[in-house]
C-alpha positions as CSV (number, residue, x, y, z in Angstrom):
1,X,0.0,0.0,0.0
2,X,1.3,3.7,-1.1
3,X,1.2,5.9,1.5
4,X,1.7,9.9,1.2
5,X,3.3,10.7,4.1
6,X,7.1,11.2,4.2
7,X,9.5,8.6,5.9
8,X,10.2,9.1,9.5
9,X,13.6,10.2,8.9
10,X,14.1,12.8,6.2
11,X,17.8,13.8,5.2
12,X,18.7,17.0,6.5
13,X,20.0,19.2,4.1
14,X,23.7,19.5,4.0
15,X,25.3,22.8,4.0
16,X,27.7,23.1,0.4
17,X,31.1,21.7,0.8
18,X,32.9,23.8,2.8
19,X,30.1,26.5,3.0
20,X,30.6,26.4,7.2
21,X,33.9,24.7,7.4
22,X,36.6,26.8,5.7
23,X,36.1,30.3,6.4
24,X,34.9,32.7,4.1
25,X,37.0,34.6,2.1
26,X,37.6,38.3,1.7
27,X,34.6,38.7,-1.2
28,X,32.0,36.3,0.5
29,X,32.6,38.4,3.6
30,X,31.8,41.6,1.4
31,X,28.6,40.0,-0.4
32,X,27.3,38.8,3.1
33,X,27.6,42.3,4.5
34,X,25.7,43.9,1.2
35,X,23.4,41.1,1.2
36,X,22.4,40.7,4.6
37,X,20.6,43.9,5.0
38,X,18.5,42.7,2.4
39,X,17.2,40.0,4.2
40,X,14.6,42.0,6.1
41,X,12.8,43.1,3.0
42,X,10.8,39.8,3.1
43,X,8.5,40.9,5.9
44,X,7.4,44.4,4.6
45,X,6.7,42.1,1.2
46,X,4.6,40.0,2.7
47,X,3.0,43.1,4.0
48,X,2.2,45.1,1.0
49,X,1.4,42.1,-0.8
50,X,-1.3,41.4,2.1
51,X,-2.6,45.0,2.0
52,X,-3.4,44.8,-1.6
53,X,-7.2,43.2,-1.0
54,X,-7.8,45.6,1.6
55,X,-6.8,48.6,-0.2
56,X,-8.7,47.3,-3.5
57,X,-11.9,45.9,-1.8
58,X,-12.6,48.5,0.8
59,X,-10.8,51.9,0.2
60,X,-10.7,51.5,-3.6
61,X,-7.7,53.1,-4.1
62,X,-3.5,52.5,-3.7
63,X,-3.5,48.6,-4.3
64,X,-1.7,48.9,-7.7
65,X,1.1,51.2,-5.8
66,X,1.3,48.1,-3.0
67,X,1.4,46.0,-5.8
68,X,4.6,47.9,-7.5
69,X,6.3,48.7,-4.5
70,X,6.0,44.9,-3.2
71,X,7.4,44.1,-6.8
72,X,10.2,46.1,-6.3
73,X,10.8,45.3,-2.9
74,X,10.8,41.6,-4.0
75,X,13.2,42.0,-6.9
76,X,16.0,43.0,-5.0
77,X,15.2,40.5,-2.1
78,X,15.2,37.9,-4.8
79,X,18.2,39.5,-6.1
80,X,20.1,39.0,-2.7
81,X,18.4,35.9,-1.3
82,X,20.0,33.5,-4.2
83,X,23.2,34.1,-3.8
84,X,22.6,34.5,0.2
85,X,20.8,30.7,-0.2
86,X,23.4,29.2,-2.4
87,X,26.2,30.1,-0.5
88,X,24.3,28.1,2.6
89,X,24.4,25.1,0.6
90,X,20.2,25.9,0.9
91,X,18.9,26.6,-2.9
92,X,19.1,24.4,-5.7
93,X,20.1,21.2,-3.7
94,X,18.2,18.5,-5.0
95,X,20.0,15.7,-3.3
96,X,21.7,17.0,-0.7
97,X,22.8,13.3,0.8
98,X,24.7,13.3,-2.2
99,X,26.9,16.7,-1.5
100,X,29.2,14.2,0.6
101,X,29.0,10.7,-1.4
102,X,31.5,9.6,-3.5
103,X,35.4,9.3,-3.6
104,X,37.4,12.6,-3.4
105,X,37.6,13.1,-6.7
106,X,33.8,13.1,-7.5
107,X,33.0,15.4,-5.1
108,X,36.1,17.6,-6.0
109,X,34.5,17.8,-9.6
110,X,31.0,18.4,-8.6
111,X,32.5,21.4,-6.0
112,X,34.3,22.9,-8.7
113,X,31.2,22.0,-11.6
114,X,28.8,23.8,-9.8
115,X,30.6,27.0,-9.8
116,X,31.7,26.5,-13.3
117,X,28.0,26.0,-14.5
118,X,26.8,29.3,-12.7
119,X,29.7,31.6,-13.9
120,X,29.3,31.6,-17.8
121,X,25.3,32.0,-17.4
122,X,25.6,35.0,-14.9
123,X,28.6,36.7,-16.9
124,X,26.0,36.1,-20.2
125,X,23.0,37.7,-18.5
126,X,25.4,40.6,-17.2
127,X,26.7,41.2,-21.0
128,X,23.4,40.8,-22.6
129,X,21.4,42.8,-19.4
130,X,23.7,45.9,-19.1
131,X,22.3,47.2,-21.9
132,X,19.2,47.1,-21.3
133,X,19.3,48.0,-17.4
134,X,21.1,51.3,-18.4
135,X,18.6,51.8,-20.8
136,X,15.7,51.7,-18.2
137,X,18.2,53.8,-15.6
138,X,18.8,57.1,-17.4
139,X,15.1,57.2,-18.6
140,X,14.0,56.2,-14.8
141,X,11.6,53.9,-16.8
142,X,8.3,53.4,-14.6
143,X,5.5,50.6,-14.0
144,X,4.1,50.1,-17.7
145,X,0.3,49.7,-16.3
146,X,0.7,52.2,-13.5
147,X,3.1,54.6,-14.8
148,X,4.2,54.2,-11.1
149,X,8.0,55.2,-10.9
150,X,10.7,52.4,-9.9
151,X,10.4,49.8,-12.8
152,X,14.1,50.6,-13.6
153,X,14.4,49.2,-10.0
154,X,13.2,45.9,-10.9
155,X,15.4,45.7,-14.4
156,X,18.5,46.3,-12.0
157,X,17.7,43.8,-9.7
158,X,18.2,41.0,-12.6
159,X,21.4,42.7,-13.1
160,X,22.7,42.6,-9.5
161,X,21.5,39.0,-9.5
162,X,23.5,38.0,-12.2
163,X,26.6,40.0,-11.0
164,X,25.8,38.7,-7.3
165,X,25.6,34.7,-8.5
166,X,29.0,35.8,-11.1
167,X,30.9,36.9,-7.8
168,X,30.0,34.3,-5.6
169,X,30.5,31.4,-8.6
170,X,33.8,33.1,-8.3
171,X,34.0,32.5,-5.0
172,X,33.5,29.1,-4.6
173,X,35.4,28.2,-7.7
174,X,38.6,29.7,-6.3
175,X,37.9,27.8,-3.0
176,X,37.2,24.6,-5.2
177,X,40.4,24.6,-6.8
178,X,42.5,25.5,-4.0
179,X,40.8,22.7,-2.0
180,X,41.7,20.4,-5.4
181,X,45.0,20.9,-5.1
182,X,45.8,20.9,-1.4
183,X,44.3,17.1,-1.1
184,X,46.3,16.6,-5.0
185,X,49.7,17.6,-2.9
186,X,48.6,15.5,0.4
């Protein structure tokens, strides 16, 4: 008989390799002191977001400014929270009883694949983005069914997301390699 309850005992989640043990270096230490401020943004969100039936139903006005604002608001949380979550070893970990399986080598080539998978697609969206985020910057472009100022906000959120991810790729290549070829010369 199927049932659809989840076995007693769930793998927990396993932090990246060497997310918590090594310590961070000199740029992860700069993107968790500009992303952690960030983090906050979630509850005022959740607030507007709330606010928005309220405003629409019974004062019949200012919901599509909630809406915009919230939008804004969640663009550069989203912006900050995946490279924040990644470099927890928290987003995109599908098997995370598998972070730590497999001889040295495997996991040596999947901690140094991951970061080489990430890099090429941020720098791409950063080359192909720019353009277009500068674009929307100098002409302060706004909300297109609100005319609401702050759209520009939203277009450079991708592009801090991609630079963000770029950086921290960066990150945990270099600390990838240098692992590789401390346990090569052991």
């Amino acid at each position: 008989m199927l049932t659809a309850h989840a076995p007693r005992s769930m793998p927990r989640p396993t932090p990246a390799p060497d997310a918590h043990d090594a310590r961070p270096s000199r740029l992860e230490g700069w993107l968790d002191r500009l992303t952690r401020p960030i983090m906050p943004l979630a509850l005022p969100i959740v607030a507007l977001l709330f606010l928005q039936w309220p405003l629409r139903d019974w004062i019949g006005a200012g919901s599509a400014q909630a809406n915009d604002l919230a939008q804004t608001l969640f663009a550069l949380y989203v912006a900050a929270a995946l490279r924040h979550a990644g470099r927890r070893g928290a987003h995109l970990v599908s098997r995370p009883d598998l972070a730590q399986a497999g001889s040295r080598r495997m996991r040596a080539l999947r901690s140094i694949g991951a970061p080489l998978g990430t890099l090429p697609w941020a720098l791409f969206v950063c080359w192909q983005g720019a353009p277009m985020v500068a674009h929307s910057v100098r002409g302060l472009e706004r909300f297109p069914e609100t005319a609401n100022p702050g759209y520009f906000i939203v277009k450079a959120a991708l592009l801090a997301l991609a630079a963000l991810l770029a950086l921290q790729a960066l990150a945990d290549l270099w600390r990838a390699v240098r692992a590789a070829a401390a346990e090569a010369s052991a």
